[in-house]
C-alpha positions in Angstrom: 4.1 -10.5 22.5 0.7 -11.2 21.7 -1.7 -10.0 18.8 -3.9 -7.2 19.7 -7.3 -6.5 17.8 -6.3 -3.4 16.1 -9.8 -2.0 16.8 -9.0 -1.4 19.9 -5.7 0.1 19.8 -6.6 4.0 20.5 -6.5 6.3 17.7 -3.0 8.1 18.1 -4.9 11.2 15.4 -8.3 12.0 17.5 -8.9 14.9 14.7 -10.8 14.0 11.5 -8.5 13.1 8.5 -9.7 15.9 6.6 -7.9 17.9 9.3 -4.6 16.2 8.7 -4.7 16.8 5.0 -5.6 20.2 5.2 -1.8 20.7 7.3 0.8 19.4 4.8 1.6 21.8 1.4 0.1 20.2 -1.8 3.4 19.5 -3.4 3.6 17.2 -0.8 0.4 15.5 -1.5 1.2 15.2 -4.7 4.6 13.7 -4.5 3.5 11.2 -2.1 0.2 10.2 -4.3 2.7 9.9 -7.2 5.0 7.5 -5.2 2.0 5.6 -3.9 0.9 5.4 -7.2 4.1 4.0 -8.7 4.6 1.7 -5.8 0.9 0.2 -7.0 2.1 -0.1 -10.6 5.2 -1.9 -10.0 3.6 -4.3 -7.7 1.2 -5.0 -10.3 3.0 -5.4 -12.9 5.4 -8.3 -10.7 1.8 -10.1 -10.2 1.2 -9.7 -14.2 -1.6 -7.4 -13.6 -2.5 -5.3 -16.5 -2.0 -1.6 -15.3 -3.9 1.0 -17.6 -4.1 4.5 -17.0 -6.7 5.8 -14.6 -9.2 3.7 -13.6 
């Protein structure tokens, strides 16, 4: 296999991202920013990062 510029992979979402956010429920949203956002904090926290609140 070899490596492939990723710019030039075609875009398998042709619609603007707005678009795509617009379709899932906002509990969703929310639960996966609040994942996201733990997943952040934990990986900082393994560097010794100082993690405050929101920045």
């Amino acid at each position: 296999m070899q490596p492939v510029q990723l710019s030039l992979i075609p875009d398998p979402h042709p619609r603007p991202p707005a678009a795509l956010d617009e379709q899932l429920p906002e509990t969703a949203i929310a639960a996966a920013i609040t994942l996201l956002a733990g997943v952040i904090a934990k990986t900082a926290a393994a560097e010794g990062m100082e993690v405050t609140g929101d920045e």
